[in-house]
C-alpha positions as CSV (number, residue, x, y, z in Angstrom):
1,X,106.0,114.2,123.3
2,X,105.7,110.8,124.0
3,X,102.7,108.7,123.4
4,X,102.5,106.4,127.0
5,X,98.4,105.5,127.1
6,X,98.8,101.9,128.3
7,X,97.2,99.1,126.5
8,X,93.0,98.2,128.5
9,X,91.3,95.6,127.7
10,X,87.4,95.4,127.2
11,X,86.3,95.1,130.8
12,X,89.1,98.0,131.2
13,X,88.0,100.1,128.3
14,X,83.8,99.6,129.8
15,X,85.1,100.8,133.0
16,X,86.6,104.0,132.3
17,X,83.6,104.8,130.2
18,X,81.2,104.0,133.3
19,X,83.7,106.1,135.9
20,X,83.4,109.1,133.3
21,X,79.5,109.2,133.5
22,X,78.2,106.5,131.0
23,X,75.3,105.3,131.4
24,X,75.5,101.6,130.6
25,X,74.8,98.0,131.3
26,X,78.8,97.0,132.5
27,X,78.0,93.4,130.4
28,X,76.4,94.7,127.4
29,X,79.0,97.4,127.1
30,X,81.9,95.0,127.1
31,X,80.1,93.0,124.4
32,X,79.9,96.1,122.1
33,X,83.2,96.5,122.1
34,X,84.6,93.2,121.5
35,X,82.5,94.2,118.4
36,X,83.1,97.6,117.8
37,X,86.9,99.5,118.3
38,X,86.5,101.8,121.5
39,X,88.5,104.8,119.3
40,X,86.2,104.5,116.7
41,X,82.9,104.8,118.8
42,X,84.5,107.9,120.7
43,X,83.6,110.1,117.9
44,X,80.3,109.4,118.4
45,X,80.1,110.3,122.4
46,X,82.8,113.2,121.8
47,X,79.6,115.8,121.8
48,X,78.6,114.1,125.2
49,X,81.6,115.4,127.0
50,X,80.8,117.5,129.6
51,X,82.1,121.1,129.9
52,X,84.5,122.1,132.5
53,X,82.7,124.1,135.2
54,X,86.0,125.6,136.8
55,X,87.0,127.2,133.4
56,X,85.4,130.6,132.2
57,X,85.9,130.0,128.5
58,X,83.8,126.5,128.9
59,X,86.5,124.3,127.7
60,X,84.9,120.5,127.4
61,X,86.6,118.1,129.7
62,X,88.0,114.7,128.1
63,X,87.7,112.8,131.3
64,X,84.1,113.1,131.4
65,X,80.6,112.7,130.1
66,X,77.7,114.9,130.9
67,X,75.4,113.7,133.6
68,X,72.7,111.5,131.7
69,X,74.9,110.2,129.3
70,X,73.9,107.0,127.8
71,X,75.5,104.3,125.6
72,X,72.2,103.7,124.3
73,X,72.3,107.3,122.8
74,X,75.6,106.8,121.5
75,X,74.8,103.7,119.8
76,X,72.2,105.6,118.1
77,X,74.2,108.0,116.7
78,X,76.5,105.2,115.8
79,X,73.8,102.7,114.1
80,X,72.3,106.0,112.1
81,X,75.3,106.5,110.6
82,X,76.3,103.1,109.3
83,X,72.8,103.4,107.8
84,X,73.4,106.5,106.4
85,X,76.5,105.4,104.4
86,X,74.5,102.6,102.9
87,X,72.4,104.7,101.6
88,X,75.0,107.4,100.0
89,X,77.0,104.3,98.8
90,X,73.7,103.2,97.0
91,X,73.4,106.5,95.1
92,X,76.9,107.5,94.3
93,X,77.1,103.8,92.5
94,X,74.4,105.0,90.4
95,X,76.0,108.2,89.8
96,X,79.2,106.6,89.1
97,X,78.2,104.4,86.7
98,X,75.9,106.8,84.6
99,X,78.4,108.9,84.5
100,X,81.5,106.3,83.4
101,X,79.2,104.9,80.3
102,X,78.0,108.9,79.2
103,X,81.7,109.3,79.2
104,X,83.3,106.6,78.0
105,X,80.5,107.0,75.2
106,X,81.6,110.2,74.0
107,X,85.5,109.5,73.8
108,X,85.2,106.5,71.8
109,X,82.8,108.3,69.9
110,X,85.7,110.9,69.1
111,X,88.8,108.6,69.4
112,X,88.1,104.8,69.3
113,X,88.6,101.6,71.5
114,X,92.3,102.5,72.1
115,X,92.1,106.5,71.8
116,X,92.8,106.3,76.1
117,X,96.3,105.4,75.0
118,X,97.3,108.8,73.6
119,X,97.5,111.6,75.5
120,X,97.3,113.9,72.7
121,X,93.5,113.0,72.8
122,X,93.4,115.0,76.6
123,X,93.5,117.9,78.0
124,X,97.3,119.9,76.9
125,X,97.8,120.0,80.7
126,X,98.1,116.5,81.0
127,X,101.5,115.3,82.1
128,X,102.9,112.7,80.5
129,X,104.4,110.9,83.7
130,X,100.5,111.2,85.3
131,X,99.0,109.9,82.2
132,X,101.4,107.2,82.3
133,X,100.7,106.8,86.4
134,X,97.2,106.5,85.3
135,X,97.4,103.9,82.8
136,X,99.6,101.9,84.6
137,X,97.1,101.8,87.7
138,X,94.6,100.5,85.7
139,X,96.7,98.2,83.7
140,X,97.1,96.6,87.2
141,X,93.9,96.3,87.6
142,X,93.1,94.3,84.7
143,X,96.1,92.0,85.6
144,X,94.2,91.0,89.2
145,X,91.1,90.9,87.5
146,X,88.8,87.8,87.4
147,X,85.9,88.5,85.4
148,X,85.3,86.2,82.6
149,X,84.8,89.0,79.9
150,X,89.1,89.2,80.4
151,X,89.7,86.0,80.1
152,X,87.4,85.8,76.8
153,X,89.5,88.9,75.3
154,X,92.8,87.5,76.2
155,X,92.3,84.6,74.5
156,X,90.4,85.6,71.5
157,X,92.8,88.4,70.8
158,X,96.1,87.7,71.5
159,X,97.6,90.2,68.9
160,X,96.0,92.8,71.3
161,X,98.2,94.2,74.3
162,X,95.0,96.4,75.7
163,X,91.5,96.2,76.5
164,X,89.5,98.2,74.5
165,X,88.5,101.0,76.9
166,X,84.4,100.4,76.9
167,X,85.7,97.1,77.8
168,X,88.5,98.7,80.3
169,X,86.1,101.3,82.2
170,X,84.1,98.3,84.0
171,X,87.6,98.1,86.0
172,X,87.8,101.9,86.9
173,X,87.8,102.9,90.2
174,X,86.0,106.3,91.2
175,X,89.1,107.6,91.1
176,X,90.0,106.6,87.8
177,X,87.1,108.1,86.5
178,X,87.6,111.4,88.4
179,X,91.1,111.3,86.5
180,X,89.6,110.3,83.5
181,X,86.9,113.0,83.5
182,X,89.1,116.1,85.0
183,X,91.6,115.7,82.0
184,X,89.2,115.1,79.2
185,X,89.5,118.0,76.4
186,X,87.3,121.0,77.6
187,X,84.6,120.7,74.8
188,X,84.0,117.1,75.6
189,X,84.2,117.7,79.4
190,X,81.9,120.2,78.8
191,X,79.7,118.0,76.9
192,X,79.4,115.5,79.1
193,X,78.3,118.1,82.1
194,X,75.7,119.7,80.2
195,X,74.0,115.7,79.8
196,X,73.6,116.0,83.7
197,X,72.3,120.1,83.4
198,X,75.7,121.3,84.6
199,X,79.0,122.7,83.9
200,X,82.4,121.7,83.4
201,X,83.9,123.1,86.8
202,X,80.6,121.9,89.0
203,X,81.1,118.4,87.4
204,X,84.6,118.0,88.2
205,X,84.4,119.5,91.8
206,X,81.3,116.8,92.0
207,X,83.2,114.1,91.3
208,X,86.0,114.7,93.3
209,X,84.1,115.2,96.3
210,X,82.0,111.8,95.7
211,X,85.5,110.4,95.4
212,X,86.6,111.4,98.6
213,X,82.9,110.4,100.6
214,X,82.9,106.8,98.5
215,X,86.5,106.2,100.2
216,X,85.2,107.1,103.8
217,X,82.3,105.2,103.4
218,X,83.8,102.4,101.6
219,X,86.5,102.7,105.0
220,X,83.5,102.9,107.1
221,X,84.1,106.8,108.5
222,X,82.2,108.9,109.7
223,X,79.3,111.2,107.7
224,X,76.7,112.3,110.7
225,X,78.6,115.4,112.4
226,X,81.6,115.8,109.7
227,X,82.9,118.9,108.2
228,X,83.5,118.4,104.5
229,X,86.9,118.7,104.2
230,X,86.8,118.8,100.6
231,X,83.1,121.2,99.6
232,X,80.9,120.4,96.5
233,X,81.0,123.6,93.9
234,X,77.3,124.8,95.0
235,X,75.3,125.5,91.1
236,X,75.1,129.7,90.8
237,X,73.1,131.9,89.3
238,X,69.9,132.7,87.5
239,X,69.7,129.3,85.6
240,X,70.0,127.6,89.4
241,X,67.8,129.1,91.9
242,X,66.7,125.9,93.2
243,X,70.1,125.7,94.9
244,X,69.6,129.3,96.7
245,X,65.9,130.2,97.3
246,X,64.0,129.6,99.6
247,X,66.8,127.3,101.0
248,X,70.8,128.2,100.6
249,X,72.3,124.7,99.9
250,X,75.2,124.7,102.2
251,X,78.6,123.5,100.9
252,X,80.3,122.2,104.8
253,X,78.6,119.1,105.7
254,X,76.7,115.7,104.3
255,X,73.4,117.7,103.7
256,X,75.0,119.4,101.1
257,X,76.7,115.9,99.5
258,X,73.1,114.8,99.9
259,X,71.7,117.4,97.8
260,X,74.2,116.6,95.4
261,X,73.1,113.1,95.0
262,X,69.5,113.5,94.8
263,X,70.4,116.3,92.2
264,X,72.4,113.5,90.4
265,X,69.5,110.8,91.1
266,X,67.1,112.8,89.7
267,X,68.9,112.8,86.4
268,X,69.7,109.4,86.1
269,X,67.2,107.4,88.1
270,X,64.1,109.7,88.0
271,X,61.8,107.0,89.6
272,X,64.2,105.8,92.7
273,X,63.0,105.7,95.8
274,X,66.3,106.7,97.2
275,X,65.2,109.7,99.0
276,X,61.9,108.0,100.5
277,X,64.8,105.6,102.2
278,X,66.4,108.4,103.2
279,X,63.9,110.6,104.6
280,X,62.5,107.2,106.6
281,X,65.9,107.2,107.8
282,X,65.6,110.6,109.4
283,X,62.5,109.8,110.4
284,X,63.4,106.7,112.7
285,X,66.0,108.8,114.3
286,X,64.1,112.1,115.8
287,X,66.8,112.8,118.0
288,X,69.6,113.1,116.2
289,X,70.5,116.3,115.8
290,X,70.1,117.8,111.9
291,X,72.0,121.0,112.5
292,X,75.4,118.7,112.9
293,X,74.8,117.5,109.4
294,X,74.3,120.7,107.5
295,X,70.7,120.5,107.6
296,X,69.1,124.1,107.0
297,X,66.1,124.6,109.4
298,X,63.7,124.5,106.7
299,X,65.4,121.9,104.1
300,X,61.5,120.1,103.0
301,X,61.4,123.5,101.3
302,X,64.3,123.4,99.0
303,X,63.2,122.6,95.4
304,X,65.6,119.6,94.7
305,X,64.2,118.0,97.5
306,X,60.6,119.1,97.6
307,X,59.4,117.8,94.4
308,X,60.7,114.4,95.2
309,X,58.9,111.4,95.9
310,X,59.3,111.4,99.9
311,X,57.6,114.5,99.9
312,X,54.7,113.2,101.8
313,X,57.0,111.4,104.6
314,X,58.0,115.2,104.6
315,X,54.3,116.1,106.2
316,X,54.1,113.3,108.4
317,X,56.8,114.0,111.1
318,X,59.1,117.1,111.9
319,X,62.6,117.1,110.5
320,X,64.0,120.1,110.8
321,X,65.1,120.0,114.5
């Protein structure tokens, strides 16, 4: 098949909207997308489509909105959103970095400023071509770098091919930490878990899936209605009822990355206010709907989030809708 949409411009792309059913000033519309790519807002109005009323099964028609459709909604939904990954950006930067110095800590404790070098200091399951993938990426990224502190080192220790890797981690990306961390030695990964309560597996399923929401975010995707395509490892058992009762942390949507985070806040920056912004940010949106992002009808309830800070925004509006 054949892909043959033609090319529309702005007035073109405002026009079909407002022959579908949008509800919209013709003007203002154009202007928001000059601003804002007409694909990318259409997962934002893709609940808005209306159903088809000559099919049984109630399959949604693509050609057009339900009847009182407006931008001004969309927008909304649009404008929460970009707020929304501000916020998660905020916290897994915090997360990322306590976690990076607890474990850059503990290897150099065990193996010294150039122990990163020798793979025999991992995990046996480490391939040599990865490790060598993985060293190579960040070697790259100290040749591109800028900051002073290289500059300093190259020049004050020339006999020295490699940053020592205290000095070397302030380069990581998320990812390489998520490499780093996943292949550590089990007794040191497990180590570092137990500093944030947890273990080994839950940390490393953690990480991955911070990875993968820091990369939409930092891409500017989508986090109000999406299904996690990758799940956070949900703490079990007796030592982590506060995950399970009264309120069953689910594992599909952004409530459940949010969870994670405040879990993760709460170890390393006890006295945020991350979850006050947060739960104002739910509050200046009452319409938008909870249920789409995992939100369990009586979330104020669950332990990791009762006991926090925000909990008497909690009393002053409804937010379980």
């Amino acid at each position: 098949m054949r892909y043959e949409k033609p090319f529309l411009t702005y007035e073109a792309q405002a026009q079909r909207l407002l022959e579908r059913g949008m509800q919209a000033d013709p003007e203002q519309l154009v202007q928001t997308l000059q601003q804002v790519n007409y694909y990318r807002l259409s997962a934002y109005w893709y609940s808005f489509r209306e159903a088809d009323p000559d099919d049984p099964t109630g399959k949604i028609r693509l050609n057009r909105f339900r009847e009182g459709t407006r931008f001004q909604d969309v927008w909304s939904r649009y404008t929460f959103d970009r707020q929304l990954r501000v916020l998660v950006m905020d916290a897994i930067e915090r997360a990322e970095i306590a976690i990076r110095t607890r474990a850059v800590h503990l290897f150099c404790e065990a193996h010294g400023p150039f122990g990163y070098l020798d793979l025999s200091n991992f995990h046996r399951q480490w391939k040599t071509s990865d490790h060598t993938s993985w060293l190579l990426g960040m070697q790259k990224r100290v040749e591109h770098a800028r900051e002073e502190f290289v500059r300093h080192y190259r020049t004050r220790y020339t006999e020295e091919r490699h940053l020592p890797f205290w000095m070397l981690s302030s380069l990581m990306t998320f990812g390489d930490l998520f490499t780093f961390c996943r292949n550590l030695q089990k007794p040191m990964l497990r180590k570092l878990a137990e500093e944030f309560g947890l273990v080994d597996d839950i940390l490393k399923s953690w990480l991955q899936v911070l990875n993968f929401v820091r990369n939409v975010c930092a891409h500017h995707g989508r986090l109000w209605n999406r299904e996690m395509p990758i799940k956070p490892k949900i703490p079990r058992g007796r030592k982590h009822p506060e995950w399970h009762n009264p309120v069953k942390v689910p594992d599909n949507r952004i409530f459940g990355v949010l969870t994670v985070l405040r879990y993760l806040m709460n170890q390393v920056a006890p006295q945020s206010r991350w979850s006050c912004r947060l739960v104002r940010l739910l509050k200046n949106y009452p319409e938008l709907s909870r249920e789409a992002m995992g939100f369990p009808e009586n979330w104020a309830q669950c332990p990791i989030w009762h006991n926090c800070r925000a909990t008497h925004l909690l009393r002053e509006v409804n937010l379980t809708n």
